[in-house]
Backbone as CSV, one residue per row, in Angstrom:
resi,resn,N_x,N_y,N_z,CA_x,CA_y,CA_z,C_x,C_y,C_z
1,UNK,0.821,-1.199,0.000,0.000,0.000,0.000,0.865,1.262,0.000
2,UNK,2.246,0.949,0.544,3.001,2.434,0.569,3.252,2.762,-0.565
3,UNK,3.743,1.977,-1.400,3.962,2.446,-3.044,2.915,3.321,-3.482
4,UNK,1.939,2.683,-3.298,0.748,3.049,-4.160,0.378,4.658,-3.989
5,UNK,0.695,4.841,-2.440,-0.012,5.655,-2.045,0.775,7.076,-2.240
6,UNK,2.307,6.589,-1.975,3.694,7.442,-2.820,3.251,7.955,-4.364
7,UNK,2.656,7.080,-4.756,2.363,7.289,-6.413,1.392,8.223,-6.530
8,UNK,0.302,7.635,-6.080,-0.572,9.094,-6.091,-0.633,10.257,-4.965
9,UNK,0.940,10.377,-4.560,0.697,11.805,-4.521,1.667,12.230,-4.999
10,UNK,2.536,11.649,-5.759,3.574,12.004,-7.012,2.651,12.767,-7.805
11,UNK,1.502,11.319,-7.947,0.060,12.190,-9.457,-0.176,13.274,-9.012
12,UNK,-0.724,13.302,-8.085,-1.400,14.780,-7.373,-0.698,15.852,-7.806
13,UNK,0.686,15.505,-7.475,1.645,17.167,-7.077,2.333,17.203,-8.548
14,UNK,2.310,16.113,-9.872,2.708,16.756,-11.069,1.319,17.157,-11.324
15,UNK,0.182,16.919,-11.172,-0.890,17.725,-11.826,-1.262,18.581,-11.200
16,UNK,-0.723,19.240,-10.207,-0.793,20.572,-9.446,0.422,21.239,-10.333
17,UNK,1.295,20.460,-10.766,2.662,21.408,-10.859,2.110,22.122,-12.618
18,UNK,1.721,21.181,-13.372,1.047,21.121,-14.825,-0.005,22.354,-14.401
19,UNK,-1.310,22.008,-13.772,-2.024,23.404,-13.706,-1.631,24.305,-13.518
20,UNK,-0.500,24.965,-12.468,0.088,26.186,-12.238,0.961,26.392,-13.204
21,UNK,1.525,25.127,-13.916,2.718,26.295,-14.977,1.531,26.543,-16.524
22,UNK,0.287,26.237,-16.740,-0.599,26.486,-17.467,-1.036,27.513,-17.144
23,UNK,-1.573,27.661,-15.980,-2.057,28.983,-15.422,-0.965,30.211,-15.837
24,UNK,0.294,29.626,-15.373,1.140,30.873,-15.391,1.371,31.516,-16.763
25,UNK,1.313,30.378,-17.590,1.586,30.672,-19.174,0.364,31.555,-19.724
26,UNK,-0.834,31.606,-19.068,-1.694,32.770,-19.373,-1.390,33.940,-18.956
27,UNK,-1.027,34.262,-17.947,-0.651,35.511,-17.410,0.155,36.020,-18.474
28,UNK,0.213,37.664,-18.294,0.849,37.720,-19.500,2.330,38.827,-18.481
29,UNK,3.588,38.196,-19.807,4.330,38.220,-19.392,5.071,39.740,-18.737
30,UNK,5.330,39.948,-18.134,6.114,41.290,-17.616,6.744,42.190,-18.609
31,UNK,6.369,43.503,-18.610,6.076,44.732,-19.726,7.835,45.050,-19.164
32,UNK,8.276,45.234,-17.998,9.335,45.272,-17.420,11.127,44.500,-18.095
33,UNK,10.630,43.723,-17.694,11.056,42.251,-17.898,11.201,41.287,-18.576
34,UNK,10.794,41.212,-20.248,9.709,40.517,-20.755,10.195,38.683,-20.925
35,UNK,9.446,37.750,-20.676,9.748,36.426,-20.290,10.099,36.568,-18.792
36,UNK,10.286,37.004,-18.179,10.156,36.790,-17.100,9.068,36.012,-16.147
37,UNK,8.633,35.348,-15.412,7.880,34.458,-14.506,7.942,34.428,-13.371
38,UNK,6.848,34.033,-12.594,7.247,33.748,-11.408,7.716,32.380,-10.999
39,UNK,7.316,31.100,-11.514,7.958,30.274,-11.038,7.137,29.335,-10.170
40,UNK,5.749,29.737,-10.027,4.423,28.882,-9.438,4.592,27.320,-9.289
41,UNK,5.102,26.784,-10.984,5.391,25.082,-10.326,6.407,24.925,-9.613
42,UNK,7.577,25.758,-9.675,8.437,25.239,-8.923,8.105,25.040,-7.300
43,UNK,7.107,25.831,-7.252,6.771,25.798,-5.403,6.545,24.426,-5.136
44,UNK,5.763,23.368,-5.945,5.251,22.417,-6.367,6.615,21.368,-6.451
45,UNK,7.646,21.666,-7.066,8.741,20.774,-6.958,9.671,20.735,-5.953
46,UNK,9.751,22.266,-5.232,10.499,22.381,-4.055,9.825,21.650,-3.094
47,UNK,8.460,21.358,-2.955,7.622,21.287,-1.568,7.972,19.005,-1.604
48,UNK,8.282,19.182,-3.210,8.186,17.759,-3.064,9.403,16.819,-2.752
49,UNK,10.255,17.666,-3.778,11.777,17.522,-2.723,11.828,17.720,-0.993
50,UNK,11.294,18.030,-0.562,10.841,18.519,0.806,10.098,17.396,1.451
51,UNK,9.074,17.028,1.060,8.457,16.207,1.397,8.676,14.600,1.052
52,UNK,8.717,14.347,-0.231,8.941,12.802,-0.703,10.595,12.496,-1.403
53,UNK,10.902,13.491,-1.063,12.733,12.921,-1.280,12.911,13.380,-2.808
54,UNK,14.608,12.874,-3.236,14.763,13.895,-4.330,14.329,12.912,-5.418
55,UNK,14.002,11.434,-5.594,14.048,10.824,-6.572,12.521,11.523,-6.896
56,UNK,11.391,11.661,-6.214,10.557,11.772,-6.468,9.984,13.357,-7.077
57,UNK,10.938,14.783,-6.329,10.916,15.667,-6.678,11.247,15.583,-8.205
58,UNK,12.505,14.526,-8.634,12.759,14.816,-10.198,11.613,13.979,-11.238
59,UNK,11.228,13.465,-10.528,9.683,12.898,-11.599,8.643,13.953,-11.909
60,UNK,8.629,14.407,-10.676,7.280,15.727,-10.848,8.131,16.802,-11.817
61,UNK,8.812,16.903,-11.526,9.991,18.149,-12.357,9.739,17.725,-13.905
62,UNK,10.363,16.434,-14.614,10.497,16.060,-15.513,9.148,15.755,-16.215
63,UNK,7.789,15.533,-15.623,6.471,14.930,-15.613,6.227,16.661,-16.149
64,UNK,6.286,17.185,-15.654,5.279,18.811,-15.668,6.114,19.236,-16.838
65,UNK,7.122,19.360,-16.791,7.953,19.929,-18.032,7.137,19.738,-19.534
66,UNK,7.289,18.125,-19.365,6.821,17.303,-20.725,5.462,17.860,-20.812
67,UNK,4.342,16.903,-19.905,3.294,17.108,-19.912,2.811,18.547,-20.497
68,UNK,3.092,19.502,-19.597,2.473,21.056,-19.869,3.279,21.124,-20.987
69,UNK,4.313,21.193,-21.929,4.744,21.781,-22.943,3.874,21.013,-24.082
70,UNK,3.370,19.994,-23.820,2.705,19.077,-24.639,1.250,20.071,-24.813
71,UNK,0.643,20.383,-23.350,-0.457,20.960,-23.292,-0.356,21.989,-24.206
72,UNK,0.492,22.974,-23.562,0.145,24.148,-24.006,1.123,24.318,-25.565
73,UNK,1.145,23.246,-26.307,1.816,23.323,-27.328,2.754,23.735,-27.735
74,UNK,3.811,23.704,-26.684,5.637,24.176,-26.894,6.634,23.182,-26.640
75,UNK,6.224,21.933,-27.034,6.736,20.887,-26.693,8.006,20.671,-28.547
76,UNK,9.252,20.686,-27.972,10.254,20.573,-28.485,10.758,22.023,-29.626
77,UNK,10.260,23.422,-28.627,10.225,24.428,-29.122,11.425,25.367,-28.028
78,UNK,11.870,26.097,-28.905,13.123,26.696,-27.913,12.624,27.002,-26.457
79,UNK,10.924,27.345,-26.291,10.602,27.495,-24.773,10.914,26.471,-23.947
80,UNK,10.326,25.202,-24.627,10.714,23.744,-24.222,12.211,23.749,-23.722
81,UNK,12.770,23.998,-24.553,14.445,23.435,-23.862,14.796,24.373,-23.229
82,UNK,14.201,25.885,-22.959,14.983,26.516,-22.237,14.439,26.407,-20.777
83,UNK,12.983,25.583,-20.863,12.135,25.368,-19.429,12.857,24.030,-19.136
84,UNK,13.596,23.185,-19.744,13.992,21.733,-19.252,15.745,21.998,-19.168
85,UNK,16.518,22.913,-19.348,17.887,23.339,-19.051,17.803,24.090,-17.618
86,UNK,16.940,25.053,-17.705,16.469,25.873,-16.158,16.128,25.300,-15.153
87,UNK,15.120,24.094,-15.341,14.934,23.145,-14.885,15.552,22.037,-14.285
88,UNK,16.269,21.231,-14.745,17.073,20.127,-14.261,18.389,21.083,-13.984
89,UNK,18.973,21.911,-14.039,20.223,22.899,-13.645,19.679,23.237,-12.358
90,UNK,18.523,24.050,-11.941,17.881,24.409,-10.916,18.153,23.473,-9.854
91,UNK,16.863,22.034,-10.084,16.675,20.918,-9.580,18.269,20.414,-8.662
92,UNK,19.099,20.195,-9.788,20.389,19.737,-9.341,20.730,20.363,-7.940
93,UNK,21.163,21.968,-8.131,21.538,22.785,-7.123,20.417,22.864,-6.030
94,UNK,19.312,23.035,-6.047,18.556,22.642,-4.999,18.704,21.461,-4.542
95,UNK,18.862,20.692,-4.977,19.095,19.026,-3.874,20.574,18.980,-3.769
96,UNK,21.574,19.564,-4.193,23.324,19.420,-3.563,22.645,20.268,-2.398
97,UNK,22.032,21.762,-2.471,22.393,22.645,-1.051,21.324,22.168,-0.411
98,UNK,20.113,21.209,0.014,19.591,20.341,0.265,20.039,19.389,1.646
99,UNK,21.209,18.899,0.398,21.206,17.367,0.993,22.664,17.800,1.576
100,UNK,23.382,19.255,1.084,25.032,19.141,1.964,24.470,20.286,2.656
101,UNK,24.067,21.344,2.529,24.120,22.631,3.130,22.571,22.811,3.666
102,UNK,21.638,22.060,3.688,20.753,21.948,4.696,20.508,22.778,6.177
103,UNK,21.477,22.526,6.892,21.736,22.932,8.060,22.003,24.572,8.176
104,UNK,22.708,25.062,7.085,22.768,25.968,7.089,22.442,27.123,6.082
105,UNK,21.389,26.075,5.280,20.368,26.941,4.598,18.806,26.800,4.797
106,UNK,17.731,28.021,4.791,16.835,27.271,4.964,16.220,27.212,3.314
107,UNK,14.631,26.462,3.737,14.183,26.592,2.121,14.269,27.502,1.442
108,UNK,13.822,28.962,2.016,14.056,29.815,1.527,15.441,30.379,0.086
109,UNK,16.337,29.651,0.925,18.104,30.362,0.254,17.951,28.974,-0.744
110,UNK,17.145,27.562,-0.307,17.793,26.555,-1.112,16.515,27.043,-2.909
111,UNK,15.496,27.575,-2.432,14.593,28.287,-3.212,15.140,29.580,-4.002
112,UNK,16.172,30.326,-3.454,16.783,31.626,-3.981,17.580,30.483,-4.925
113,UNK,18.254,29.781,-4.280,19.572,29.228,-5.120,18.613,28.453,-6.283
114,UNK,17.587,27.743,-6.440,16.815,27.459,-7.237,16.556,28.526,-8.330
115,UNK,16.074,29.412,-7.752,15.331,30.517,-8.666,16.573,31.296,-9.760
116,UNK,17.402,31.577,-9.038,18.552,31.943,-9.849,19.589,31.054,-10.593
117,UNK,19.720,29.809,-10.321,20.065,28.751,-11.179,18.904,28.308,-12.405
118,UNK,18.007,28.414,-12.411,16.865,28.640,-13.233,17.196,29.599,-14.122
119,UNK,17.438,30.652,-13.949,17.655,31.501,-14.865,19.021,31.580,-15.539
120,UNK,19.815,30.875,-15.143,21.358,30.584,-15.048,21.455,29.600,-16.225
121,UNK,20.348,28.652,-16.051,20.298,27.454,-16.980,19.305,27.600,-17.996
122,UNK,18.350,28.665,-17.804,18.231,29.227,-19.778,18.962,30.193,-20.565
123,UNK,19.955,30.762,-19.843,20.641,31.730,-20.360,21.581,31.200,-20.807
124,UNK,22.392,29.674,-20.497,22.948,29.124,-21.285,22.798,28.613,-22.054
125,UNK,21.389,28.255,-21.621,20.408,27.115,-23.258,20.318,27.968,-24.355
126,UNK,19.807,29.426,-23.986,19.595,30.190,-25.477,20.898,31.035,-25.740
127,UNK,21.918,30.942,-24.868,23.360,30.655,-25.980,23.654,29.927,-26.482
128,UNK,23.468,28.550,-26.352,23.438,27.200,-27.737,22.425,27.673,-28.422
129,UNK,21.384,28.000,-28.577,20.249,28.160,-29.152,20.704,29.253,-30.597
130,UNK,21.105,30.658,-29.668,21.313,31.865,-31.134,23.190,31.987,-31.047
131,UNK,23.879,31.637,-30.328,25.306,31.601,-30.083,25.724,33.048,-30.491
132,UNK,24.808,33.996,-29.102,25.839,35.249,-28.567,25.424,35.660,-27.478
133,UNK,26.711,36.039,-27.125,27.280,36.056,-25.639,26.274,37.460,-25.158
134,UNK,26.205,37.990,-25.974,25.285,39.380,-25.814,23.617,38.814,-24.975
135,UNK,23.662,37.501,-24.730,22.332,37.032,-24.395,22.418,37.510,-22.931
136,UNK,23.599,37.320,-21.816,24.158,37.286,-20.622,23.648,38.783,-19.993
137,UNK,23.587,39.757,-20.907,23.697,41.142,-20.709,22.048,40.904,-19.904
138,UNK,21.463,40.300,-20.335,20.054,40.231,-19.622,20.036,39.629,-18.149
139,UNK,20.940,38.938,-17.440,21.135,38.267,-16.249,20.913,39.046,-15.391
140,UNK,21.213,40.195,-15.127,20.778,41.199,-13.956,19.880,41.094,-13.615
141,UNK,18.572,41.571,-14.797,17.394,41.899,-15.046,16.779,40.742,-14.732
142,UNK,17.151,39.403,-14.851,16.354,38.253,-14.305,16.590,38.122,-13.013
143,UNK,17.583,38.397,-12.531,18.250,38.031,-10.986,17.344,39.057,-9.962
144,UNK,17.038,40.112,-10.598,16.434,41.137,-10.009,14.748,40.656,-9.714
145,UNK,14.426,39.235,-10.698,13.075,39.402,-10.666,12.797,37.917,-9.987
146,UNK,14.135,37.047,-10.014,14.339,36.133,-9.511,14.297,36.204,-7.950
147,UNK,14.999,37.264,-7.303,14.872,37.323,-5.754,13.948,37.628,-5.202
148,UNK,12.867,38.441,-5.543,11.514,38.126,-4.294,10.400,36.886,-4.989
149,UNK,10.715,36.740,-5.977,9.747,35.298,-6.391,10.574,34.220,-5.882
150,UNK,11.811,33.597,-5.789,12.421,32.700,-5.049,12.210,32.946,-3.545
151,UNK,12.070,34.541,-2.895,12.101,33.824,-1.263,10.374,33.768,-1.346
152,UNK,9.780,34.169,-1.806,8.266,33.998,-2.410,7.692,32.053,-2.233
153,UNK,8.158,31.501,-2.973,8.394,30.512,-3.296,8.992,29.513,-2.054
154,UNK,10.213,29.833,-1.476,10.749,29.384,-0.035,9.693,29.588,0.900
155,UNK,9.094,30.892,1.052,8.223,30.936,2.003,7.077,30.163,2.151
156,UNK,6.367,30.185,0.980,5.723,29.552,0.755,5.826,27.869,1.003
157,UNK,6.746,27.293,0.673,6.897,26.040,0.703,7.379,25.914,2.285
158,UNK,7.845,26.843,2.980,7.880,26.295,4.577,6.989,26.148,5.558
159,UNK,6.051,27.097,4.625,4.366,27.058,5.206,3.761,26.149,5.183
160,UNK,4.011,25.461,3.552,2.986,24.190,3.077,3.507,22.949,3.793
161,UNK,5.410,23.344,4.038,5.369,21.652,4.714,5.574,21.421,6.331
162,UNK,5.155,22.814,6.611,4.850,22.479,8.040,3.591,22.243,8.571
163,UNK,2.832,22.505,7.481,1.169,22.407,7.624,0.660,21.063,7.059
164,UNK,1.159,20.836,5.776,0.931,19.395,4.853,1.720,17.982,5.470
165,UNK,1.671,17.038,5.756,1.832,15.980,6.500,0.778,14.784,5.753
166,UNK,1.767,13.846,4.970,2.010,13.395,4.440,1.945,12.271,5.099
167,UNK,0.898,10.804,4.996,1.299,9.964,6.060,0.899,8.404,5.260
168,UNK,2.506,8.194,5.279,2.358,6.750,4.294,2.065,5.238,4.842
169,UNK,1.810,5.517,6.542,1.592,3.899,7.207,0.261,3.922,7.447
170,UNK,-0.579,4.921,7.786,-2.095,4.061,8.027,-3.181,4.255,6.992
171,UNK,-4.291,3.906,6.882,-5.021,3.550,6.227,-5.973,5.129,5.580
172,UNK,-5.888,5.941,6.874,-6.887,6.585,6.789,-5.891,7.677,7.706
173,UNK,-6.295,8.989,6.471,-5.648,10.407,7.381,-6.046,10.987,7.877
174,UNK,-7.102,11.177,7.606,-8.288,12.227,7.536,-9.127,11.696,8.528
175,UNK,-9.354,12.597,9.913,-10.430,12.360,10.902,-11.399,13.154,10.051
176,UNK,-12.954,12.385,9.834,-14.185,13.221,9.994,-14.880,13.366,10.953
């Protein structure tokens, strides 16, 4: 029964992670900034690294990527690879400062270090992509929009997993 029950809430939290990065893809993008995001599923992948360990955080990661680019029809389109380079680059550095620097980070910083490795890892994707260095000149401008949506995001997820409790031995969670 523990498998099972691991599994669907893997399902749960990639189809939470899929609705919010759909949702987000409506919003329209920052007049400021432009491509810029907030980063809504990732709350969704941090909370799960958090909660069900890292093998399982990189399923929901890799699950929402595919899935929603499929949805919203950008599946194997430069958005695509620059959301799955940001992505698994992100992912990585959140579970090293995680699993070594834990102690002396909280979610929050392991969420900053997320949010700005995110942006770290499309800015290199769309230098393979158009190959000039002139792409970099934009890094400020993301880093700037990256730091209150990453502790945004941290906060958030210290809320959800001190409140959300997760319970894989008995039958039944829920008192009515």
């Amino acid at each position: 029964m523990l498998k099972y029950k691991k599994l669907l809430y893997i399902s749960l939290l990639v189809a939470m992670a899929i609705v919010m990065h759909i949702v987000e893809s409506m919003l329209p993008t920052s007049v400021i900034i432009p491509g810029a995001k907030l980063g809504l599923a990732n709350l969704i992948i941090l909370l799960t690294l958090v909660l069900l360990g890292y093998k399982a955080g990189f399923y929901v990661l890799i699950l929402r990527i595919f899935i929603s680019s499929l949805l919203i029809g950008t599946f194997l389109t430069p958005g695509f690879y620059l959301s799955l380079s940001g992505g698994i680059l992100s992912y990585c550095l959140m579970v090293l400062a995680h699993k070594y620097l834990g102690a002396k980070f909280s979610l929050i910083g392991i969420s900053l270090i997320g949010a700005v490795s995110h942006n770290i890892g499309q800015l290199a994707m769309a230098f393979i992509l158009i190959n000039n260095w002139s792409i970099f000149y934009y890094l400020p401008y993301l880093l700037l929009f990256a730091l209150p949506t990453g502790f945004f995001i941290g906060l958030t997820v210290i809320y959800l997993a001190k409140h959300l409790q997760l319970n894989f031995e008995f039958e039944q969670e829920f008192q009515v």
